[in-house]
C-alpha positions, 0 to 999 in steps of 0.5 A: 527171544531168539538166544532161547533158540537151540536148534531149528529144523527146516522143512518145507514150512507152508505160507502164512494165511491171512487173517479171516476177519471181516473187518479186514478187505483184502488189502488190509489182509495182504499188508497184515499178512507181510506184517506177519512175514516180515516180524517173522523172518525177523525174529528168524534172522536173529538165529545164528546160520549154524543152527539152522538144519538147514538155512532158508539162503543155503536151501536157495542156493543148492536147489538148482539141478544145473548148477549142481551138476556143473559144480559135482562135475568140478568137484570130480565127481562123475556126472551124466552127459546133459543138455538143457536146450529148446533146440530141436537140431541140438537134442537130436545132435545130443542124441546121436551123441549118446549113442541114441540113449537119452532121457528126458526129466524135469529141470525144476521140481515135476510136480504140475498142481491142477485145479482138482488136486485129485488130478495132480501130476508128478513127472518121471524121468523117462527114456525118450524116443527119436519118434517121441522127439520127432512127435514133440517138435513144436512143443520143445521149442517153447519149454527149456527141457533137460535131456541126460544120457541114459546111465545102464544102472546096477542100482539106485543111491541115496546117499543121506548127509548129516554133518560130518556123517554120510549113509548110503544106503542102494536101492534096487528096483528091478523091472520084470527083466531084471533091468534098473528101472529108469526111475525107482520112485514109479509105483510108489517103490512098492518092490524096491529092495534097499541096502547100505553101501559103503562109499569109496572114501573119495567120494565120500569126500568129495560129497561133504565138499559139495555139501559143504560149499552149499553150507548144508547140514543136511541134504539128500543126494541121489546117485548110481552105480552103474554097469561099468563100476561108475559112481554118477551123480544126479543131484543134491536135495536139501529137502530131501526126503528120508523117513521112509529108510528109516521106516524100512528099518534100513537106517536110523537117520531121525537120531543122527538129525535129533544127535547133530541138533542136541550138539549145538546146545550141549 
């Protein structure tokens, strides 16, 4: 029964498989299969939101990487300068306008899924060239691409949000000439050095309101601290991972989640 229901946490399910019998042809499996899905999801919507870490419809909304950058940008917090365009003439005006430093990263997840899954590909953010532009022409005009100034980074912030609690933790990631590396999940962060920060109170605020105005219970929020003592804002994850901090002995955030869980059912 759903009022049997104390907490659910909500990770990345996998689609429901559809019944391998025999008897069923593919049809058949297919309408079992939305069957399935739709007791499911109805059993699941009987669950009030509150107690969802963190509701499907709430994920949904905070997974576009544009919208968050525009609604962090109207909370007040500072974000990168960002285009996302299929023009050549504006990417190079764009260029010019950061000062011939830009980046380039995927809009949605990176991850290109092939068909031998040992040949998977996991797209980085990478700094990109006037010749790598000039090269790539043809190409940028028959794909949206998201380009952001480059950020001269002191260090990396995760910044992990439970409810009402926020951990950041900075990550260093230093590339053999002491600089911040462009992005510190390359060689699965083999050399990277972790620390807790405290934020300013500001914009520890201003990440509960965006966590809030998502009615996240949890997210995942990358940040950094940059060379000229800004705090910058990349984007927001509802998914977002957080155990390897915790196996890095960094923080202990599998208690804040199993603490916040057992509140709603004290």
């Amino acid at each position: 029964m759903p009022e049997n229901i104390n907490s659910i946490w909500y990770r990345r399910p996998q689609p429901l498989k559809p019944p391998v019998k025999k008897t069923f042809d593919k049809g058949e499996q297919a309408h079992t299969l939305s069957e399935w899905s739709a007791a499911i999801e109805g059993f699941l919507a009987h669950i009030p939101t509150k107690l969802w870490i963190n509701h499907p419809r709430n994920n949904a909304s905070a997974a576009s990487k544009i919208e968050q950058l525009s609604r962090a940008k109207r909370l007040g917090i500072t974000i990168p300068k960002t285009l996302v365009t299929q023009s050549f003439e504006e990417t190079i005006d764009f260029w010019k306008e950061c000062k011939e430093s830009l980046i380039v990263k995927p809009i949605s997840h990176g991850y290109i899924e092939r068909e031998n899954s040992q040949e998977d590909t996991l797209i980085f953010t990478n700094e990109v060239s006037l010749n790598q532009l000039n090269k790539n022409r043809e190409l940028l005009s028959l794909c949206p691409t998201l380009f952001q100034e480059k950020v001269e980074k002191i260090y990396d912030i995760r910044i992990s949000v439970i409810d009402d609690e926020v951990i950041a933790v900075a990550i260093y990631a230093s590339k053999e000439y002491k600089l911040q590396t462009i992005d510190i999940r390359k060689n699965n962060m083999q050399n990277a050095r972790y620390e807790i920060v405290t934020l300013p109170s500001l914009l520890r605020n201003k990440i509960l309101e965006l966590c809030r105005s998502y009615e996240l219970r949890f997210a995942a929020i990358d940040m950094a601290f940059t060379k000229d003592y800004k705090w910058v804002f990349f984007e927001v994850n509802p998914n977002g991972q957080w155990a390897w901090l915790d196996l890095e002995g960094v923080t202990d955030i599998a208690s804040l989640l199993l603490k916040s869980m057992q509140l709603n059912f004290s």
